[in-house]
Structures are given as structure tokens and as C-alpha cells.
C-alpha positions in Angstrom: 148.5 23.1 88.3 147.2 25.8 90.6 146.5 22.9 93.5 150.0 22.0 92.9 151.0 25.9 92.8 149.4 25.6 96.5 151.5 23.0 97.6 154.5 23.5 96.0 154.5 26.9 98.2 154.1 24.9 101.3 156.6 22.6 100.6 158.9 25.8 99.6 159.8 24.3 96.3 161.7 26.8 93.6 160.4 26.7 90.2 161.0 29.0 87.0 158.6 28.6 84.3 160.3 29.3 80.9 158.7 33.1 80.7 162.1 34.3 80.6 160.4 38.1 80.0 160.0 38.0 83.4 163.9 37.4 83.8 164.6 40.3 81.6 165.7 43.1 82.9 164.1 46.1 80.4 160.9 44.3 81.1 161.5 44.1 84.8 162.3 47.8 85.0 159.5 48.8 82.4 156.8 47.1 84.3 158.1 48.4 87.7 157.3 51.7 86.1 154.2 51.4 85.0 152.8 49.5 88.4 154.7 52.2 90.4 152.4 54.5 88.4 154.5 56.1 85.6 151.1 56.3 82.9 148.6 56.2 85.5 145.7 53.6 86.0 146.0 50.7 83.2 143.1 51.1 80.5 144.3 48.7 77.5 147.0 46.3 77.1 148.1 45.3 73.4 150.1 41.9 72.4 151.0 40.4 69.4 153.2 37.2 68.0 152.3 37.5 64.4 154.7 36.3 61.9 154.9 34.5 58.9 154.9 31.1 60.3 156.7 28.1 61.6 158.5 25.2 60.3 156.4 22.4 58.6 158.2 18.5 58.4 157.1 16.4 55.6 156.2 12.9 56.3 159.5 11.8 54.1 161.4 13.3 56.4 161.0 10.5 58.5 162.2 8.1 56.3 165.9 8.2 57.9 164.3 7.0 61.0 161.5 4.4 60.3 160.7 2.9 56.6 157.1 3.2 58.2 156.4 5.7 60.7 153.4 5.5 62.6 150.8 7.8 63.3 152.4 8.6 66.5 155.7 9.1 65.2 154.5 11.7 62.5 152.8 13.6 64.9 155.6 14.1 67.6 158.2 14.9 64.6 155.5 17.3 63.4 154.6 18.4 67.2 153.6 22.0 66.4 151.0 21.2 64.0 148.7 19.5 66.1 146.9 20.4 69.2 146.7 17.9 71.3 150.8 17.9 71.5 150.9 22.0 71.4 147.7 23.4 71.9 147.9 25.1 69.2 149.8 28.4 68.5 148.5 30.7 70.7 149.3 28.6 73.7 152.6 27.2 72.6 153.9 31.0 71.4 151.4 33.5 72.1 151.5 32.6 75.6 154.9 35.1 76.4 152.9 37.4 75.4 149.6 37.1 77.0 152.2 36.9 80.4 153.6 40.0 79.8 149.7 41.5 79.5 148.6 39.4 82.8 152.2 40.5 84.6 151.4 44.5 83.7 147.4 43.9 84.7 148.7 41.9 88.2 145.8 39.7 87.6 143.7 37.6 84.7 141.6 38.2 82.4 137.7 36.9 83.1 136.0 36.0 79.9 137.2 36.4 76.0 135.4 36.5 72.8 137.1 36.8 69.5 137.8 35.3 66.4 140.6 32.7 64.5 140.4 30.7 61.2 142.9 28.1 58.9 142.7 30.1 55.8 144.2 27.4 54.0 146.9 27.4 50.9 147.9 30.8 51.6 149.4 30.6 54.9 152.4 28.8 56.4 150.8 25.2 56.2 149.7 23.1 53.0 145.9 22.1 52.6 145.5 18.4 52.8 144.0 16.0 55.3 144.2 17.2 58.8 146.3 13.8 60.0 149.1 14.7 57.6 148.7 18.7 57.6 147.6 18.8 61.8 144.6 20.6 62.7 145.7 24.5 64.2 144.3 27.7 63.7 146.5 30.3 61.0 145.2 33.3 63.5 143.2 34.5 66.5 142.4 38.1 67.2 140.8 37.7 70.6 139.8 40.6 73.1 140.3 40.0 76.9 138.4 41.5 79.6 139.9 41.8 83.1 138.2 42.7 86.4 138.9 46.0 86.6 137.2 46.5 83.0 140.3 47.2 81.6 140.7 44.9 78.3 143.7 43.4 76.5 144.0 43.2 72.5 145.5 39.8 71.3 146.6 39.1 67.7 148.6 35.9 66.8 148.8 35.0 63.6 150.8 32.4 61.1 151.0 34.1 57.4 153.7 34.8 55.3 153.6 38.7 53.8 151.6 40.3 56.4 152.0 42.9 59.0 154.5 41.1 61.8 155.1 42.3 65.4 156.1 40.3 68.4 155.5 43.0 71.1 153.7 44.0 74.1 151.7 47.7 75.1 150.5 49.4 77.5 147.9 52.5 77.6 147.2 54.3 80.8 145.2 57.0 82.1 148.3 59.2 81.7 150.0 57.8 79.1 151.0 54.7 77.2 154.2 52.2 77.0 155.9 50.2 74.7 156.8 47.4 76.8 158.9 45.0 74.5 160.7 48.4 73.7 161.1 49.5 77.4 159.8 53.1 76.7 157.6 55.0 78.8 155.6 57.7 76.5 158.8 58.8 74.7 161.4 57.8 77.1 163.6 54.9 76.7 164.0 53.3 80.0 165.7 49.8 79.6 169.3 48.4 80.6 171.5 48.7 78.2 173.7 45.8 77.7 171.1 43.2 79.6 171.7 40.0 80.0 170.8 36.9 77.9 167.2 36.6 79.9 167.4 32.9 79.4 170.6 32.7 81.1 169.1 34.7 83.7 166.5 32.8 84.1 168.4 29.8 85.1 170.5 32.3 87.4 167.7 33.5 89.7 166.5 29.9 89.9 170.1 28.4 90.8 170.0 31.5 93.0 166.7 31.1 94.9 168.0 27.6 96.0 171.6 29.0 97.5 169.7 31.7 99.3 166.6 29.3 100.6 164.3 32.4 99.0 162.0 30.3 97.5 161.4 31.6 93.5 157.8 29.9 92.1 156.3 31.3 88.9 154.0 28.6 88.9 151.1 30.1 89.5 151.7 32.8 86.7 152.4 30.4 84.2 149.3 28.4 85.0 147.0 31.6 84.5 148.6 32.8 81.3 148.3 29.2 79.8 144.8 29.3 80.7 144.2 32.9 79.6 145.6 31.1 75.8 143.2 28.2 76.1 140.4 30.3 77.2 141.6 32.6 73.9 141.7 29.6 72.0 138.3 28.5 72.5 136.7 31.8 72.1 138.3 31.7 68.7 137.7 28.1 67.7 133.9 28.2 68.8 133.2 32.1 68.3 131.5 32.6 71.5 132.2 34.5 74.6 134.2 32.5 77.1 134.8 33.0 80.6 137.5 31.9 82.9 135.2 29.9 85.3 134.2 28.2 82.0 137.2 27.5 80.7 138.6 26.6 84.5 136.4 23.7 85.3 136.1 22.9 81.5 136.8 18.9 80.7 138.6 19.1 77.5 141.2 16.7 77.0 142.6 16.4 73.6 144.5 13.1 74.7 143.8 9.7 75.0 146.1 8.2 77.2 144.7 4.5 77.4 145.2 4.5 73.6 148.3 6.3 73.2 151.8 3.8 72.1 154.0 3.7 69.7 152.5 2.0 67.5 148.8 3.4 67.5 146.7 4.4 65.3 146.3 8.5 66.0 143.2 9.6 64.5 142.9 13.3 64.6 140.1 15.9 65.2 138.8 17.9 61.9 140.1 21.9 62.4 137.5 23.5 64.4 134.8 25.6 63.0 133.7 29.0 64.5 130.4 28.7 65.1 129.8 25.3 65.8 132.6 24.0 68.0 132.0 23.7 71.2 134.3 23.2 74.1 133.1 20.7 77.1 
């Protein structure tokens, strides 16, 4: 994705991502702020998507469709529930987040370490075998170190009747936002009445082609997707993982020669802290 980044810019392509934060424009002003200085030289940067969970489709409910779904079928109609079709949560969700901390830092983090588990029956998925109940992680708590030394504080978490936030901070050498909340230390300093940021998102793109200003938030994705894997496999193996790791890493959770209709998708037991191990 990042040699594409490079020649998508050459070709002067326009691409929007799907971080519509980035679109938003209390975020856009809040983050002006704080990289026009407003709380000094960035220390610590907080984000969270923990909440009580997401939908889980039983195999009946394909029924309608197929009298005998296959393996394949299952697992796209239950697509959030296993990795190698969402990379697990805090990739597919978490990610916003983690951009918000990488757009405020103007850079990414370098190496993680951390910790995630599947606590089992009492969070938002049932116990049961891993090709009918998918293989994520319930939670990761994972600390980021970027190359300044500042750090970033990650929580995502799936588990009903806990402490939820969806939310983004930011803690300075002179002071501290709540970026999801567009304050500066006490001061509220958002756009009332924004827009829908995913209408605007499609507006600046549809916009960047009529003007010939080329938009591309390809790179940025690309690094905050990585900054989740890298998360990810901190947590799933419990070791200290760095981004040249993680960047030149081999996993591949799919296997493409094998992967029709009709096949039979065997999947990968949930990960154990401790003696995973990513390639």
C-alpha cells in the first residue's frame, strides 16, 4: 500500500480513505490547535473504542439463503468474527482511533507492547469452537511509543457492563485536550452545527477532482492500519513489537489458492499471549 501511496501521487490520483475524523470539522479545528501549539509539545496521546460489543449471526440464520451453507458462507455472513476477513477488532474499529492519535503525533508509532485476551462466556461472543464462534480477541490495552518518546495509550475492548468510551486525548507540555470533544484545557473549541463528516468526506473527494487538487489519505490510512496490526500482535503474542517488524512481517491470514465457495475454511485456534508468534 505505501508503494502504491508512491505512485498513486505521481499519477495525481485522488483517494479518501474512510477516516471521515479527518473530514470532521471539530477535529480539523482541534488538531489545528494543538499542532499550532495551543498545549505545548505533545507528551501522551489516549484512545479508546471500548463498548459492549458487536453483533453475533448464528449459523441458522443462514438458513433463508442456503439449506447448507458452507464454511465460506458462514464466515463472510459472520465477517467480524474472524480475522482473516477483519483483522480483528482493533483493526476493523479501533483503527479511527489510533488515526486520530497518529494525525495529532504527525507521525507513527515505532514499536508496541501490550496485552489482549478472549475472556470467554462473559463477553459479547459465546464460547464454542472457534470455526462457529471466530477466533478475535474480547480486548487489547496496548502502549505505543513514537519517535519523539512520546507514547500513546490504546484500549479497545468488546464487553457488555464495563466502562465504555469511544474518544481520543491529548496531553501536552502546557496542557491537555479532549479531542473527540473539541476542547482545549477547558475551552470548547468545535463548530457548532458541523456537518455529517461522512458526507463531507465524499465532498472534499468529489471536490479534489473538480479543482485538479489532488486529495490522497492513502498513506495515512496505510500507517494507522499498520499501527493496529502491529497492536494486534503485541497483544496476541505478548511481546514488544516494532514497526520494521511488523512492516516486513509475512503474515497472511488467507489462502487464496484454496479459497471458493464451496471450500472447506478451517480456522486458526484464538491466539495465546505468550506463545504466538507472528512471522
Amino acid at each position: 500500500m505505501l508503494a502504491a501511496y508512491d505512485s498513486s501521487v505521481k499519477k495525481g490520483m485522488h483517494i479518501a480513505a474512510g477516516t471521515q475524523r479527518r473530514h470532521q470539522a471539530g477535529y480539523i479545528e482541534t488538531v489545528k490547535r494543538i499542532h499550532d501549539g495551543a498545549i505545548g509539545d505533545l507528551v501522551l496521546v489516549r484512545g479508546y473504542w471500548n463498548g459492549g460489543g458487536i453483533w453475533f449471526k448464528k449459523r441458522d440464520g443462514l438458513k433463508s439463503y442456503s439449506e447448507a451453507p458452507t464454511d465460506l458462507a458462514y464466515q463472510l455472513h459472520n465477517w467480524y468474527h474472524f480475522c482473516w476477513i477483519c483483522g480483528d477488532h482493533i483493526v476493523e474499529q479501533h483503527v479511527h482511533n489510533l488515526d486520530v492519535c497518529n494525525w495529532l503525533m504527525k507521525d507513527h508509532p515505532i514499536r508496541a507492547w501490550g496485552m489482549g485476551s478472549r475472556v470467554g462466556h462473559s463477553a459479547a461472543r459465546p464460547d464454542g469452537d472457534p470455526k462457529d464462534v471466530g477466533n478475535i480477541f474480547d480486548n487489547f490495552s496496548i502502549e505505543f511509543e513514537y519517535p519523539s518518546g512520546a507514547r500513546m495509550i490504546s484500549q479497545c475492548r468488546h464487553i457488555p457492563g464495563c466502562w465504555d468510551s469511544v474518544s481520543e486525548a491529548a496531553h501536552g507540555t502546557k496542557g491537555t485536550s479532549q479531542v473527540n470533544a473539541y476542547r482545549i484545557n477547558k475551552d470548547f473549541v468545535g463548530v457548532r452545527g458541523e456537518r455529517n463528516p461522512y458526507e463531507q468526506e465524499h465532498t472534499d473527494l468529489i471536490a479534489s477532482i473538480r479543482e485538479g487538487k489532488p486529495l490522497n489519505e492513502l498513506k495515512n490510512v496505510a500507517e494507522s492500519t499498520l499501527t493496529a496490526i502491529m497492536g494486534r500482535e503485541a497483544g496476541y503474542s505478548g511481546k514488544e513489537v516494532t514497526w520494521n517488524a511488523i512492516l516486513n512481517s509475512k503474515i497472511d491470514f488467507v489462502d487464496e489458492a484454496n479459497l471458493r465457495w464451496d471450500s472447506s475454511m478451517p480456522v486458526p485456534p484464538v491466539p495465546v499471549p505468550g506463545k504466538h508468534k507472528f512471522a
